[in-house]
Rosetta silent file (secondary structure, phi, psi, omega in degrees, C-alpha in Angstrom):
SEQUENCE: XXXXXXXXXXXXXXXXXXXXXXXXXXXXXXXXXXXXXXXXXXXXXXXXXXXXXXXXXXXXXXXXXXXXXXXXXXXXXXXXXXXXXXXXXXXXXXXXXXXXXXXXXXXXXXXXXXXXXXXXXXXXXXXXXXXXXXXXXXXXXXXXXXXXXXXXXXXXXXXXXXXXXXXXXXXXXXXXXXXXXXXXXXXXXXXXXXXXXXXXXXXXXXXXXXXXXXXXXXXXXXXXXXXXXXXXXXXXXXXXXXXXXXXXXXXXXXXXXXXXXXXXXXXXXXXXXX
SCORE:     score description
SCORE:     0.000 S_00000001
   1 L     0.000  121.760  163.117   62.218  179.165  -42.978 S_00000001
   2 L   -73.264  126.400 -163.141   65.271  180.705  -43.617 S_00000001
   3 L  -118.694  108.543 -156.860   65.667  184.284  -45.001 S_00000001
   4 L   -69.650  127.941 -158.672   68.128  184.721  -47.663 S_00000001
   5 L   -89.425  156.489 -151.957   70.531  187.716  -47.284 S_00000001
   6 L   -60.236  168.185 -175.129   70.066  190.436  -49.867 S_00000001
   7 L   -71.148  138.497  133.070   72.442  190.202  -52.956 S_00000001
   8 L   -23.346  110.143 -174.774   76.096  192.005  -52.517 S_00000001
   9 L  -104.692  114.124  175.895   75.886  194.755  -54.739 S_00000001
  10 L   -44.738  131.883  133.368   79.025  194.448  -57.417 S_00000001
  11 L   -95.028  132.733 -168.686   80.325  198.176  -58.001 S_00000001
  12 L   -37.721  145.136  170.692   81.190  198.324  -61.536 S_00000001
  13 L  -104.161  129.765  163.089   84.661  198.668  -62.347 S_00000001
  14 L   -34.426  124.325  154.729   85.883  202.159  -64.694 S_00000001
  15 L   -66.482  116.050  173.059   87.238  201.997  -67.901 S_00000001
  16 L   -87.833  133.891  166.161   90.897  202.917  -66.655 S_00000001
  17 E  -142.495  119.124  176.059   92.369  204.759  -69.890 S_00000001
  18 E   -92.609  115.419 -158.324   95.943  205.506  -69.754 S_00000001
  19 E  -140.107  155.808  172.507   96.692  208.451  -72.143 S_00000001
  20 E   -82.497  136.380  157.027   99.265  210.956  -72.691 S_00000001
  21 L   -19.582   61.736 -136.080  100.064  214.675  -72.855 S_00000001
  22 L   -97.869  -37.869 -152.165   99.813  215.817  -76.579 S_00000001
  23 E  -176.667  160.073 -163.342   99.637  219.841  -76.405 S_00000001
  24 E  -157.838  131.997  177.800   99.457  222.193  -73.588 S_00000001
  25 E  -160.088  142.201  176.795   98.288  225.852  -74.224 S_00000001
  26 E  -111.764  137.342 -148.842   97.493  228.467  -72.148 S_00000001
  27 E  -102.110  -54.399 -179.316   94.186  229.897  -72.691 S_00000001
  28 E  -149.528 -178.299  165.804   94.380  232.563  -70.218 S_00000001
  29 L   -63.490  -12.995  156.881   96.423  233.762  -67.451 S_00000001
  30 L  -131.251   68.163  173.678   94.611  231.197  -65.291 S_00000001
  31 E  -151.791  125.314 -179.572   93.543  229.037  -67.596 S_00000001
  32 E  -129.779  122.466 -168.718   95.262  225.703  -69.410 S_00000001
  33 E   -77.666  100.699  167.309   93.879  223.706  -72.274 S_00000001
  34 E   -88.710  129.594  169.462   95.800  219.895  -72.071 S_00000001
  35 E   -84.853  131.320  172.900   95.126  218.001  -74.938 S_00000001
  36 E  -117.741  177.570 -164.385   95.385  214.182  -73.814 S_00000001
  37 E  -171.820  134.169  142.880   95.506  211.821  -76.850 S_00000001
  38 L   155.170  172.211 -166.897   96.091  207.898  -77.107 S_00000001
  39 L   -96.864   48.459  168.946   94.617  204.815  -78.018 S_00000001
  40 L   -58.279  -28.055 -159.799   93.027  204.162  -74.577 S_00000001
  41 L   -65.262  -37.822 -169.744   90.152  206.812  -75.779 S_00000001
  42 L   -23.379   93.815 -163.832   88.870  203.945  -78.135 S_00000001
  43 L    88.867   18.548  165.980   84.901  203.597  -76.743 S_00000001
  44 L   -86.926  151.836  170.872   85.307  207.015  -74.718 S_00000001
  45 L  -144.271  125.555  169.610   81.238  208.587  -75.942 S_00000001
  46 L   -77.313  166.832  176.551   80.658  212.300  -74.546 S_00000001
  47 L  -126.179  -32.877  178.867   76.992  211.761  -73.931 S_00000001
  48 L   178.332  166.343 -167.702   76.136  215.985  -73.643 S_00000001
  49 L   -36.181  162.177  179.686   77.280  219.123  -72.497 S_00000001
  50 L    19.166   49.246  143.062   79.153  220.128  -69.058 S_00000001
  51 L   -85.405 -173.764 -145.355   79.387  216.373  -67.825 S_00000001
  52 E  -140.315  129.222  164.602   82.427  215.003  -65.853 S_00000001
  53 E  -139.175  175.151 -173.270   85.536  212.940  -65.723 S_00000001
  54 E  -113.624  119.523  170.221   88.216  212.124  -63.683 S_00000001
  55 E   -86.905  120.491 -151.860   91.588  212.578  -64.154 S_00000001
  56 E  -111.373  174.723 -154.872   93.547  210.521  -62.177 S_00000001
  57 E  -136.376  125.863 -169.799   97.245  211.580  -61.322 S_00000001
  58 L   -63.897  151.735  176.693  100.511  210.077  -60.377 S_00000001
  59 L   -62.229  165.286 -177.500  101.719  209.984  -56.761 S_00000001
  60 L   -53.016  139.985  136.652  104.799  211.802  -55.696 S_00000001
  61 L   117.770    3.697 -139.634  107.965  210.061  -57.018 S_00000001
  62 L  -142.046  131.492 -146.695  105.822  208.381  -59.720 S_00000001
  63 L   -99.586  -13.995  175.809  106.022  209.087  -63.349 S_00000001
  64 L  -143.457  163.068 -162.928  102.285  207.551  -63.951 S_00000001
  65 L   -86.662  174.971 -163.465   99.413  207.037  -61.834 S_00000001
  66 L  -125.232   86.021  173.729   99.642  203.513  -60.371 S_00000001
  67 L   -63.825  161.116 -177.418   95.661  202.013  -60.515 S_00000001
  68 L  -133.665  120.530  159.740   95.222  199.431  -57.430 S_00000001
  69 L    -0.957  115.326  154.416   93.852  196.041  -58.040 S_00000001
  70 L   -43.716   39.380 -134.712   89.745  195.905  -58.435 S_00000001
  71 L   -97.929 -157.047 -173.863   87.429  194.397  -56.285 S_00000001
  72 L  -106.803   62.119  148.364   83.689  194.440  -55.905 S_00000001
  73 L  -158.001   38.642 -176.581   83.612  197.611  -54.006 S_00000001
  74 L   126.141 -159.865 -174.951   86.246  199.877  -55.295 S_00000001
  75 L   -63.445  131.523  172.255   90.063  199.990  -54.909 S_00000001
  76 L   -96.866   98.836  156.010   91.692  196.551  -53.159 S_00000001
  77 L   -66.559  114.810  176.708   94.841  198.352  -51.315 S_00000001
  78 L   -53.514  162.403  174.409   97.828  196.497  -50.539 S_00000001
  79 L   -81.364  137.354 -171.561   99.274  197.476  -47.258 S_00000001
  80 L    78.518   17.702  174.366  100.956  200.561  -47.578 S_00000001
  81 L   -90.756   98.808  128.806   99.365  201.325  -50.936 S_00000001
  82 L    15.055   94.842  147.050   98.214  204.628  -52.490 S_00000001
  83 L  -100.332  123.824 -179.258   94.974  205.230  -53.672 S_00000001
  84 L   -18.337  145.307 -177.662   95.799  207.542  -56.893 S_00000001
  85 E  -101.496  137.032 -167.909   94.533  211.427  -56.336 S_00000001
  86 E  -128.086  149.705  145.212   91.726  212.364  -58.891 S_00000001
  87 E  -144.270  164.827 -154.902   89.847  214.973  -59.627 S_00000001
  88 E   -89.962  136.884 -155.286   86.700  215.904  -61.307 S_00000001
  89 E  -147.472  134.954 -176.476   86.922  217.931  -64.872 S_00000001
  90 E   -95.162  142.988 -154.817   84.699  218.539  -67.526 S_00000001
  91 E  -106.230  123.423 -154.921   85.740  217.049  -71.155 S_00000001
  92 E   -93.406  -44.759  172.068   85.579  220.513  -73.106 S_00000001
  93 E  -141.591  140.750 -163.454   86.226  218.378  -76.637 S_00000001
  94 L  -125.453   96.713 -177.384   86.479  215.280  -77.977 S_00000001
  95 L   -90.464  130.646  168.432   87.923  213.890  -81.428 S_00000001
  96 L  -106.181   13.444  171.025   87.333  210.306  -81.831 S_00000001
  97 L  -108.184  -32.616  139.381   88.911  210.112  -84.975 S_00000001
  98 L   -28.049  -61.554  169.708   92.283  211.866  -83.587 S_00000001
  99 L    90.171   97.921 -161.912   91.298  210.124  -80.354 S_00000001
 100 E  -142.515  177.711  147.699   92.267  213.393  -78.758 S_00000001
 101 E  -126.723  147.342  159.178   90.448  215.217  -75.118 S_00000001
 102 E  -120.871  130.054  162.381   90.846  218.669  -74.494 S_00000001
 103 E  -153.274  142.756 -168.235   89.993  219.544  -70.788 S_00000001
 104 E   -92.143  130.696 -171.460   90.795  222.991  -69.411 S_00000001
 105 E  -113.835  103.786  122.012   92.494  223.113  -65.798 S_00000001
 106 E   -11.205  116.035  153.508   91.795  226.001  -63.559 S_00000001
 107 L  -131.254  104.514 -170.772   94.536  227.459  -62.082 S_00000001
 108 L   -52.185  149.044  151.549   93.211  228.826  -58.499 S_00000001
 109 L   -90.815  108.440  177.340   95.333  231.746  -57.057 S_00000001
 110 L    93.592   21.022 -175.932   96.834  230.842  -54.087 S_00000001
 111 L  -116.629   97.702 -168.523   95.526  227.642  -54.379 S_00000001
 112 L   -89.363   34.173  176.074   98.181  224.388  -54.704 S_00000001
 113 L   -81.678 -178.668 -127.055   95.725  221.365  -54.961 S_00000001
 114 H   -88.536  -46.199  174.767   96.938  217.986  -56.792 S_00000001
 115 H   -69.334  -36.466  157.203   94.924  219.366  -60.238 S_00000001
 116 H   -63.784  -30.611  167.909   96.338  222.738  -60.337 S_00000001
 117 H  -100.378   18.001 -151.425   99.666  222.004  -59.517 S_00000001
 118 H   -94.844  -38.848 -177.667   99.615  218.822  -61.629 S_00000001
 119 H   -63.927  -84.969 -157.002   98.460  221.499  -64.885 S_00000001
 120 L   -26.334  -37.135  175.013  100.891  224.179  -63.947 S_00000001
 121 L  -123.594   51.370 -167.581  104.003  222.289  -64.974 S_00000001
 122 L   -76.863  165.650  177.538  102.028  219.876  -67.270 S_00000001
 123 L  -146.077  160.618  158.675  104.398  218.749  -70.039 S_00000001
 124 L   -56.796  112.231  165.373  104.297  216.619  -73.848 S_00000001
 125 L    89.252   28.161  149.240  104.231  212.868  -72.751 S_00000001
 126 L   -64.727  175.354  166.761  102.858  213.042  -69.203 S_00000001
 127 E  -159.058  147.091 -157.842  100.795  210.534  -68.505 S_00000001
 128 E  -151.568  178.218 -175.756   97.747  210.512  -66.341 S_00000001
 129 E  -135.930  157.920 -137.386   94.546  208.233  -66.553 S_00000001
 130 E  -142.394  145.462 -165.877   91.157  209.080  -67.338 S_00000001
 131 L  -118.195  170.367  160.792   87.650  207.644  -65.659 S_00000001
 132 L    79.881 -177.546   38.138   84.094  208.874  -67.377 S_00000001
 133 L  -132.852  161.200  171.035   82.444  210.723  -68.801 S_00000001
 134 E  -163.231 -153.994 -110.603   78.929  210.715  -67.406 S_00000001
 135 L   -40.217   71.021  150.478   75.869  212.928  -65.891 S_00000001
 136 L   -70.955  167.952  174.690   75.455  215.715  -68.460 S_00000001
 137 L   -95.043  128.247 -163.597   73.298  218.525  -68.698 S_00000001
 138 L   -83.559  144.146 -176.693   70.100  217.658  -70.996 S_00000001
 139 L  -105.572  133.255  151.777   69.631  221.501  -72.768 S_00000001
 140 L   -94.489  119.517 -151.252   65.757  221.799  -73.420 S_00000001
 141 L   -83.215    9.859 -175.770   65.639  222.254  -77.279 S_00000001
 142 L  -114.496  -22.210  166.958   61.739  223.704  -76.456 S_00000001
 143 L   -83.459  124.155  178.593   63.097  226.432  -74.415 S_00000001
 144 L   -14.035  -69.657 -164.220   62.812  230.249  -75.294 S_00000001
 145 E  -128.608 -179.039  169.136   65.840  231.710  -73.559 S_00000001
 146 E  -135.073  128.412  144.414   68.821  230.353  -71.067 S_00000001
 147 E   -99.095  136.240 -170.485   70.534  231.764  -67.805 S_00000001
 148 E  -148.734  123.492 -143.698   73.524  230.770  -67.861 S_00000001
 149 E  -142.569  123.776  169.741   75.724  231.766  -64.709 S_00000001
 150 E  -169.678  161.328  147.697   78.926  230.438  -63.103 S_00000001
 151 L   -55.602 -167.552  179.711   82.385  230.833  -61.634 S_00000001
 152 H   -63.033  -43.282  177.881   85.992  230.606  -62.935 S_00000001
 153 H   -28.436  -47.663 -147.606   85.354  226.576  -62.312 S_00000001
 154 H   -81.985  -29.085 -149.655   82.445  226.721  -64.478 S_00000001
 155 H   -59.245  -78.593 -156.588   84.061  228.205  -67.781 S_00000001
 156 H   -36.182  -44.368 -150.873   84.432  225.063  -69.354 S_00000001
 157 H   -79.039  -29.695  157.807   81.717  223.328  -68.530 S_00000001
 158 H   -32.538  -62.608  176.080   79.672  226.898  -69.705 S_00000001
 159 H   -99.412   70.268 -178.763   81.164  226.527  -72.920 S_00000001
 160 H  -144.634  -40.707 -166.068   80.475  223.529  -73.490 S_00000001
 161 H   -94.037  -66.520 -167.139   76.178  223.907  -72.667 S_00000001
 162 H   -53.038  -51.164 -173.134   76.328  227.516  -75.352 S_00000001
 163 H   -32.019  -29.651 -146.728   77.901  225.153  -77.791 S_00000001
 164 H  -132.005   18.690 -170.366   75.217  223.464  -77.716 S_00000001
 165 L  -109.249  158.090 -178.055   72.162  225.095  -77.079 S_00000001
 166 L   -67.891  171.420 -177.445   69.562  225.806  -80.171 S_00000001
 167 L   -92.785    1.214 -170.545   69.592  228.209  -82.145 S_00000001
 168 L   -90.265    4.529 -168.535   65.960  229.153  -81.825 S_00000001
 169 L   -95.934  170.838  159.853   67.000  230.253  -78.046 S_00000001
 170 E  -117.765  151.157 -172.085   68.441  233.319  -76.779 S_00000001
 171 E  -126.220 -175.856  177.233   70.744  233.021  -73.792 S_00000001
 172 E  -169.863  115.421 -139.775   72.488  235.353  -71.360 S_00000001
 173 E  -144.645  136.750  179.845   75.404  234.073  -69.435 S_00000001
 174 E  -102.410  124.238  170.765   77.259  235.246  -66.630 S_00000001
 175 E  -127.338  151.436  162.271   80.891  234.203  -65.377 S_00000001
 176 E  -106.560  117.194 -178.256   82.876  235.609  -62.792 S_00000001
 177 E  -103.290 -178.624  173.509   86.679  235.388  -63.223 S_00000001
 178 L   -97.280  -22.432  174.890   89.223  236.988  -61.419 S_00000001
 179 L  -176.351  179.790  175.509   89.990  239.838  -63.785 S_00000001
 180 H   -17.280  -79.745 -174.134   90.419  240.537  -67.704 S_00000001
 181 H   -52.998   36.581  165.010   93.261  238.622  -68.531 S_00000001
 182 H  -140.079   -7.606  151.129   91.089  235.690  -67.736 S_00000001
 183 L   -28.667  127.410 -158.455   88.582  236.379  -70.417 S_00000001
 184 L  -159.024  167.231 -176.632   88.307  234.261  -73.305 S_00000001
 185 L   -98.517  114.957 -170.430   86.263  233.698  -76.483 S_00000001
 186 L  -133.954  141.703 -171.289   83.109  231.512  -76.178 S_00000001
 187 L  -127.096  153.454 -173.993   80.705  230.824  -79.181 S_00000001
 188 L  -161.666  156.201  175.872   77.071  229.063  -79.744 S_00000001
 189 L   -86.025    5.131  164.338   74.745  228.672  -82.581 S_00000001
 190 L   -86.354  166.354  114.970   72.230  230.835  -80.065 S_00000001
 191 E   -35.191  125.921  176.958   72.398  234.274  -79.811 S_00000001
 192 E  -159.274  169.067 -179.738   73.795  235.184  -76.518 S_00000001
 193 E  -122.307  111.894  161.917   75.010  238.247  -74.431 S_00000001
 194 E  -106.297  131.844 -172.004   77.898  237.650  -72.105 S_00000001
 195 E  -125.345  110.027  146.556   78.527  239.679  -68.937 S_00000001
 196 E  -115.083  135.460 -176.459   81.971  239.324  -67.220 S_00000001
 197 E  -104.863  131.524 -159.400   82.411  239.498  -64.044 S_00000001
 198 E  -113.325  135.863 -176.303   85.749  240.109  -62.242 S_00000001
 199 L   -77.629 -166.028 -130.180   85.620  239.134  -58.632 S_00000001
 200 L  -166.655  129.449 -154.703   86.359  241.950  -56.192 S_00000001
 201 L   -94.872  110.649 -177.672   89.818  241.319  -54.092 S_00000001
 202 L   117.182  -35.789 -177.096   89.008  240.362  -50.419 S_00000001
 203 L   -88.880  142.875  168.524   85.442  239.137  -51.232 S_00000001
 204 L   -60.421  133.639 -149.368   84.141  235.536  -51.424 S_00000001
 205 L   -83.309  157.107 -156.411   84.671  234.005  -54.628 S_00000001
 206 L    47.926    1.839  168.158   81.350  234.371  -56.409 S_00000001
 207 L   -45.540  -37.419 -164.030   79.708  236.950  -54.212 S_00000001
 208 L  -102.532  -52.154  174.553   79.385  239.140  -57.090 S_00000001
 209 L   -30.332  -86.770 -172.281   77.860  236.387  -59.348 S_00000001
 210 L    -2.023  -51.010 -162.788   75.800  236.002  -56.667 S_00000001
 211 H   -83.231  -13.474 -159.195   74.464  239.850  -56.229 S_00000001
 212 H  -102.499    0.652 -165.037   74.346  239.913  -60.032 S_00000001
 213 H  -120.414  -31.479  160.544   71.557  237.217  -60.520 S_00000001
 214 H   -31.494  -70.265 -166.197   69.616  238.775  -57.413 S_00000001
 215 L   -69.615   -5.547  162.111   69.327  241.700  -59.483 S_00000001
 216 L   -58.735  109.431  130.358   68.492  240.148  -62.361 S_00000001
 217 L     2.603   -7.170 -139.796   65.870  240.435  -64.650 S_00000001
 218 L   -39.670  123.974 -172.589   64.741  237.674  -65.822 S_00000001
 219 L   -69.082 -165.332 -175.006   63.298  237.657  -69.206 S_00000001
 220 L  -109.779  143.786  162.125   59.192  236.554  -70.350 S_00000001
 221 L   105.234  174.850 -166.900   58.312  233.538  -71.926 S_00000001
 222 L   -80.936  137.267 -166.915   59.426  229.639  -70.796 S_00000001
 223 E  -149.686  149.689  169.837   63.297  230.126  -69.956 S_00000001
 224 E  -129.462  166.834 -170.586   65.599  227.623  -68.064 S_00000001
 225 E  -141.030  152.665 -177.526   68.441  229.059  -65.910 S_00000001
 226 E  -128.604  117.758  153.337   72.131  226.804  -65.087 S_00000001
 227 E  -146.162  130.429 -121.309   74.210  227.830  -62.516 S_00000001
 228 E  -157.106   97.220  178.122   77.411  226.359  -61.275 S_00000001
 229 E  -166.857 -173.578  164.671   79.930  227.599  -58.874 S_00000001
 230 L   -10.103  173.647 -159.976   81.306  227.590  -54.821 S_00000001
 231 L  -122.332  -44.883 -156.223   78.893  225.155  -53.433 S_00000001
 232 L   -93.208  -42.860  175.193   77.532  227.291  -50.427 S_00000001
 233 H   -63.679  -51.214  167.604   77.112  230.545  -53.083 S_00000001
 234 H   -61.954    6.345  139.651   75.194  228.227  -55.220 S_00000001
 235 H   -70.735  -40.100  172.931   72.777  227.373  -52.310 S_00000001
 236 H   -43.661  -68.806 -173.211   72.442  231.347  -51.618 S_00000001
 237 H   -33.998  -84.857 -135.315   71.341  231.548  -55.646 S_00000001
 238 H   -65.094  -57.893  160.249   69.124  228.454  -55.773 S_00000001
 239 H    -7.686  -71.694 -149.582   67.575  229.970  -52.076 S_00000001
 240 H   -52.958  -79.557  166.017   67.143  232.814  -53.908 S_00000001
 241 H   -32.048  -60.317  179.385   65.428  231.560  -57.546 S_00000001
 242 H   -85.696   -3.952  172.219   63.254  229.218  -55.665 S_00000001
 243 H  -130.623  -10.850  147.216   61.664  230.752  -53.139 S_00000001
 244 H   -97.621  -21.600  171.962   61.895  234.888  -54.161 S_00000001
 245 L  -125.231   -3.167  163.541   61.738  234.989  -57.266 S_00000001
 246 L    47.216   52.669  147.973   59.201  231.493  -57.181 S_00000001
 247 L   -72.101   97.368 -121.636   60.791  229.694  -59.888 S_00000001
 248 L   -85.113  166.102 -165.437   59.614  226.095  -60.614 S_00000001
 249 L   -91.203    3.681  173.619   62.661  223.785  -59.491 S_00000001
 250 L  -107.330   19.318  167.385   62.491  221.957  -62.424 S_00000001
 251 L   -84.578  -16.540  177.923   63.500  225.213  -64.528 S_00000001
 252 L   -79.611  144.945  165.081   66.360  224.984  -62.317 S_00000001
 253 L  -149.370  122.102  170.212   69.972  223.552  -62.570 S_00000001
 254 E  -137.570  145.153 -179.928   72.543  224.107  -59.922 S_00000001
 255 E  -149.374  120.246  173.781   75.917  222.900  -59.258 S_00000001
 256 E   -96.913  107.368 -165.013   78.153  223.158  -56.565 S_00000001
 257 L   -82.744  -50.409  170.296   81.779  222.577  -58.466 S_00000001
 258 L  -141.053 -147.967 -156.711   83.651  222.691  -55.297 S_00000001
 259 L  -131.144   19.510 -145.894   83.737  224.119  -51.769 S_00000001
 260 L   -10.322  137.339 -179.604   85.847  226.460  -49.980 S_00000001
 261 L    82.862  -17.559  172.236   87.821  224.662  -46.840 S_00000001
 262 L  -111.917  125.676 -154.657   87.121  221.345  -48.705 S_00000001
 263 L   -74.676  -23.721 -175.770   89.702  219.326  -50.532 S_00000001
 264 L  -104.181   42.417 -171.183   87.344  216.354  -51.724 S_00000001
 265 L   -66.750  175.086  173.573   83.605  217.993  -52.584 S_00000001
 266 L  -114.792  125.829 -146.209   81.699  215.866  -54.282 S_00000001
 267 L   -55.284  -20.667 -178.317   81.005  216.112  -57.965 S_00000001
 268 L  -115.879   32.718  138.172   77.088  215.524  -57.572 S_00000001
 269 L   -92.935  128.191 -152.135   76.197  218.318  -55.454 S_00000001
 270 L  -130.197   21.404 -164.608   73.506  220.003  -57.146 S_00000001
 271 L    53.437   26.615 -174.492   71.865  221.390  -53.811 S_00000001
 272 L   -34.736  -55.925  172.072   69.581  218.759  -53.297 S_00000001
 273 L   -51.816  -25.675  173.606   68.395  219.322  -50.061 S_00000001
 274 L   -44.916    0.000    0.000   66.935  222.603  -51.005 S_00000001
């Protein structure tokens, strides 16, 4: 008897959709709104709040990104081929009759990676290509209140979740920014209180989230709490929620949006191991 070896597992290939530059606006001092627009978008569906897509980018010398042949496990490279540099973004709005994106680009201080400097000098008529969107955050329409807590990373995907949260909730949302000028105007059909937080020069970015959710209050009644920053300061938090303050883990949402010292995290750490 002969034992047949397991099936090959296909990986799906991405809608590549190659779209342009439409509008560019700066939001704050380190913050830039791109509008992308064309009619690649046809069959993009947001599915909910703070989920993720990739924007993929051209290579040095290269006026568009350059996709590499499909096979069934990713990219097939040629020798001496480029695979395009991506990164992960959250799609802050979406017209599908306009066929339009808005996604907001971070711009770290002191930081040059391939999304920040690609935003910095972004221009009308770039052209960059666009993967997703997929794993949002389901808002529970039964809950009282929200915490709702993150770094500069986080803003978007933060307003994006208030947009969207009911109106029978009340919420109370934290962000830590680097200073004023990076404040900005965020609205929801809840009620909500927003406390900004400027990080403290010298200090690990989110430290002060961090000390400010220790110290936290938490209100009474069934509440859910989202938080979304550094990767290693969101395990200090989730530490912190789930085992000191004894908070059931599925009241929980955490996301580690990147990493300090790492150029590639990966978009679906959520602190699992915890």
């Amino acid at each position: 008897m002969t034992q047949e070896a397991p099936a090959q597992r296909v990986r799906p290939k991405p809608a590549f959709r190659f779209v342009d530059v439409k509008r560019v606006n700066r939001l704050s001092t380190n913050l830039v709104r791109v509008t992308f627009a064309g009619p690649d978008f046809e069959g993009f569906t947001p599915h909910g709040p703070a989920e993720h897509i990739r924007v993929w980018f051209p290579n040095e010398g290269e006026s568009r990104p350059r996709i590499p042949e499909w096979g069934q496990n990713g990219f097939v490279l040629a020798e001496g081929e480029e695979r395009p540099v991506n990164r992960v973004y959250t799609p802050r709005r979406f017209d599908a009759e306009a066929l339009e994106l808005d996604v907001d680009f971070v711009l770290h201080e002191g930081a040059h990676g391939p999304g920040s400097s690609w935003a910095s000098s972004a221009k009308v008529g770039d052209t960059v290509v666009v993967t997703g969107p997929g794993g949002p955050y389901r808002v529970d329409e039964t809950a009282e209140w929200f915490v709702i807590a993150g770094d500069h990373a986080a803003l978007p995907a933060i307003g994006t979740i208030l947009e969207t949260l009911p109106a029978t909730a009340t919420a109370h949302v934290y962000l830590e920014v680097p200073g004023e000028d990076d404040e900005i105007r965020l609205e929801s059909p809840a009620p909500f209180e927003l406390t900004w937080l400027h990080s403290e020069r010298g200090s690990a970015v989110g430290s002060v989230l961090a000390e400010t959710l220790k110290e936290l209050e938490l209100p009474e009644g069934d509440g859910r709490v989202f938080v979304a920053c550094e990767a290693t300061i969101m395990r200090d938090v989730k530490k912190h929620l789930l085992f000191e303050r004894n908070l059931p883990r599925e009241k929980i949402h955490t996301h580690g949006y990147w990493q300090v010292g790492e150029e590639n995290h990966p978009d679906h750490d959520l602190g699992q191991e915890i």
